[in-house]
Backbone as numpy.savetxt, mean C-alpha at the origin, in Angstrom:
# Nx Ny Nz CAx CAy CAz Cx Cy Cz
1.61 5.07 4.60 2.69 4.24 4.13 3.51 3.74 5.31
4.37 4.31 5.39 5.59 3.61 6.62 5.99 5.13 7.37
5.50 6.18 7.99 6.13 7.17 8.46 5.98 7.04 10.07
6.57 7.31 11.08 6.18 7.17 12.49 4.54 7.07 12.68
3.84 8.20 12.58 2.33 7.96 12.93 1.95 7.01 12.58
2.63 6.28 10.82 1.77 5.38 10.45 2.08 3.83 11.50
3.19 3.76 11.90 4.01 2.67 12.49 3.38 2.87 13.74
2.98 3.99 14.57 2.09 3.80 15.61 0.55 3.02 16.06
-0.17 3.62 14.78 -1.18 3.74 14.60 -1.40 2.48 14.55
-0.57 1.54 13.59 -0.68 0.26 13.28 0.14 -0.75 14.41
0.72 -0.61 15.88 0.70 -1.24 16.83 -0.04 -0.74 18.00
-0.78 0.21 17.66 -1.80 0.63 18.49 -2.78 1.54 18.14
-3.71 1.28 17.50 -4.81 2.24 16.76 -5.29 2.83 17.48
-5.69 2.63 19.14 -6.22 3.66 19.81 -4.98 4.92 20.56
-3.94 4.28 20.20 -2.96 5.31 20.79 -2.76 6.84 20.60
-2.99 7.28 21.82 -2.75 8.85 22.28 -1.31 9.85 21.88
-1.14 10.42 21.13 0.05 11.43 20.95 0.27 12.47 20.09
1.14 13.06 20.14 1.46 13.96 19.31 2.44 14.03 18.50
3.37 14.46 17.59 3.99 14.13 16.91 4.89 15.70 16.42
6.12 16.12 16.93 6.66 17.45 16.29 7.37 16.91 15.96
8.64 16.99 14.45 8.90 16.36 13.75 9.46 14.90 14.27
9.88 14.52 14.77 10.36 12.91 15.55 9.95 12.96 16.90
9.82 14.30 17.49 10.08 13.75 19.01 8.30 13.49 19.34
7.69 12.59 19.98 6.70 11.82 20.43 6.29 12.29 21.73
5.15 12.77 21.96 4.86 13.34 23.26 3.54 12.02 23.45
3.49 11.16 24.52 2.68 10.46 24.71 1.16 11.08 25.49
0.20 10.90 25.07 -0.86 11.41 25.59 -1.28 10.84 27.15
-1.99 10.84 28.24 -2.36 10.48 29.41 -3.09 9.33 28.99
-2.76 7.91 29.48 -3.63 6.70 29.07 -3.26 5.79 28.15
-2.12 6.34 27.70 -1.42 5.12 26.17 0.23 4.76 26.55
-0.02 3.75 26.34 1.13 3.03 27.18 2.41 3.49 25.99
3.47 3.60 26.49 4.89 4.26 25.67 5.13 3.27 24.95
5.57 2.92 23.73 5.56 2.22 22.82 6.99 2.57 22.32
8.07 1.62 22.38 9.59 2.42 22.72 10.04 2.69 20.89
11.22 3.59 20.52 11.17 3.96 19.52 11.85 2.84 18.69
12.53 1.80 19.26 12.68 0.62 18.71 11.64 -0.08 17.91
10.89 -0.60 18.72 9.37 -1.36 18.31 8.76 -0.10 17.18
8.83 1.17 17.01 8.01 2.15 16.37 8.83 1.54 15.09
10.05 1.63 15.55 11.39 1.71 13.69 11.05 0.05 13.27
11.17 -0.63 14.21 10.76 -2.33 13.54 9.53 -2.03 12.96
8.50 -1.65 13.24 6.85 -1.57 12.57 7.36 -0.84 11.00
8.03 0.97 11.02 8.32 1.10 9.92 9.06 0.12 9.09
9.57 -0.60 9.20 10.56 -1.21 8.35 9.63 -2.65 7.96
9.26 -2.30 8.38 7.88 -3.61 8.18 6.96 -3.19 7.41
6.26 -1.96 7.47 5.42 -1.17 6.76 6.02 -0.84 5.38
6.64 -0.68 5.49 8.26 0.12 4.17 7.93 -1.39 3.36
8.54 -2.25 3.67 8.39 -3.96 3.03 7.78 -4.19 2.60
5.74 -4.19 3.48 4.95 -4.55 2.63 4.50 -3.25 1.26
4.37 -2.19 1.45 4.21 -1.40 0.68 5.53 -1.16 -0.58
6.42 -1.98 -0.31 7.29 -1.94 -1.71 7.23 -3.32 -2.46
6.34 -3.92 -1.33 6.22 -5.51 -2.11 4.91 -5.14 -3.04
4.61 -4.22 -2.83 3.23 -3.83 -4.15 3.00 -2.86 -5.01
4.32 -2.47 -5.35 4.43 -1.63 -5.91 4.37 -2.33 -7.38
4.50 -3.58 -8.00 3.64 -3.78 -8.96 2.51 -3.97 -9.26
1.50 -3.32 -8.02 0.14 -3.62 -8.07 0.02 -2.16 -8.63
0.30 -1.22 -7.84 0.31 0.57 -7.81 0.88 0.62 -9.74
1.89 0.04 -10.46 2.22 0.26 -11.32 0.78 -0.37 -12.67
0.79 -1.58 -11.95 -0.12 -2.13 -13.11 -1.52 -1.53 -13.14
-2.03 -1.06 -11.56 -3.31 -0.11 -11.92 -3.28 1.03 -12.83
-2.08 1.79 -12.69 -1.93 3.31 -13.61 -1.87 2.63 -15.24
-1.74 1.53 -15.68 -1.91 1.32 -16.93 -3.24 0.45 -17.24
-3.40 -0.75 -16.23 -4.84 -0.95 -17.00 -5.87 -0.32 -17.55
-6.39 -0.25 -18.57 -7.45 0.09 -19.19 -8.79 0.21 -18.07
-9.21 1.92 -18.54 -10.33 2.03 -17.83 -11.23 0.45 -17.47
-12.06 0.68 -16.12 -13.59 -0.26 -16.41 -14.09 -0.29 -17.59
-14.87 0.56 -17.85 -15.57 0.92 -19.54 -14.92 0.47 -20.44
-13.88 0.60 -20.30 -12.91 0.19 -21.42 -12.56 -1.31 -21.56
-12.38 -2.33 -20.45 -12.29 -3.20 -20.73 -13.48 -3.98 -20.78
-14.95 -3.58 -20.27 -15.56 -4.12 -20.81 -16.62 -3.70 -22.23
-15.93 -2.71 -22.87 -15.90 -2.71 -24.27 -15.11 -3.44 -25.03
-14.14 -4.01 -24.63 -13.32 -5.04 -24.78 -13.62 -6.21 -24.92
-14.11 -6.56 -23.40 -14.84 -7.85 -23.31 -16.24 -7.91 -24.68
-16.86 -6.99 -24.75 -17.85 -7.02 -25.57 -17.78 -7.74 -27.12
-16.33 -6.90 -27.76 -16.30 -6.59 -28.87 -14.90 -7.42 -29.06
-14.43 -8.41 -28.14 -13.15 -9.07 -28.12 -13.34 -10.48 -27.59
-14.60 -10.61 -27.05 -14.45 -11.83 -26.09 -13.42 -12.02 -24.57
-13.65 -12.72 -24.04 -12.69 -12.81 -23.20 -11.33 -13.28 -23.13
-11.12 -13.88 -24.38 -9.47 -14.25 -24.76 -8.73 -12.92 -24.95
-9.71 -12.07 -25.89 -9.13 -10.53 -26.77 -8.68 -9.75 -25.10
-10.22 -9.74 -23.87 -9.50 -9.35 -22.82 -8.13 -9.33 -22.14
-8.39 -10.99 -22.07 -6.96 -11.44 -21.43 -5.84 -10.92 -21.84
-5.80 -10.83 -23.34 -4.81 -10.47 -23.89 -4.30 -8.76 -23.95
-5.05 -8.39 -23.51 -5.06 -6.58 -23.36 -4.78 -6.52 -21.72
-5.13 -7.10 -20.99 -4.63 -7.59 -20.06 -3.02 -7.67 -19.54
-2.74 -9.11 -19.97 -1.60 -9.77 -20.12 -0.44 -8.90 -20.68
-0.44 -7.97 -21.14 0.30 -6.62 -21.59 1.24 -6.20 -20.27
0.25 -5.80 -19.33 -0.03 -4.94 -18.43 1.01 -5.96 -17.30
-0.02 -6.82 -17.10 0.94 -8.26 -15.98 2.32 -8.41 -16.28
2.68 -9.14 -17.57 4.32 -9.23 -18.03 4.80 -8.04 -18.01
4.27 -6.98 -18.08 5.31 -5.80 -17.81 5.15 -5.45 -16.29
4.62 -5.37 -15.40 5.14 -5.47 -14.32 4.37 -6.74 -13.88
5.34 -7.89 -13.49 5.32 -8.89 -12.47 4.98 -8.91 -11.43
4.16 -10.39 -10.64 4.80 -10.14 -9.36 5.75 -10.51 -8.61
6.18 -10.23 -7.71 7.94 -10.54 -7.35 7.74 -11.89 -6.39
């Protein structure tokens, strides 16, 4: 999500370190990456992952696979949409 390692990892995926609760021990070979630039990445990370949190909501309710295409089967694809469309209007996207 957005926690220091993750804010590292994602301005430098090969980067070397360690991590005891905040303080950052840089490994031999990975350039220091200051804790400014680390907190801008979280707060960036934080953003996109709350900008989808109606994706995370609308998966926990759609109807199984199987299920919607027992749906599709026995509903057509309008009956889909509409079992569907439930799911979308109740959470939006923003």
């Amino acid at each position: 999500m957005y926690d220091t390692k993750s804010a590292i990892l994602a301005i430098n995926p090969d980067a070397g370190f360690s991590l005891y609760g905040e303080d950052i021990t840089w490994h031999t070979g990975t350039e220091v990456i200051p804790r400014a630039d680390i907190e801008a990445k979280m707060a960036e990370l934080k953003t996109a992952y709350d900008a989808k949190d109606y994706q995370r909501k609308r998966k926990k309710e759609y109807p199984s696979i199987p299920d919607q295409l027992d749906d599709l089967f026995h509903n057509g694809i309008n009956g889909w949409k509409s079992t569907i469309k439930v799911t979308k209007d109740k959470y939006p996207k923003p």
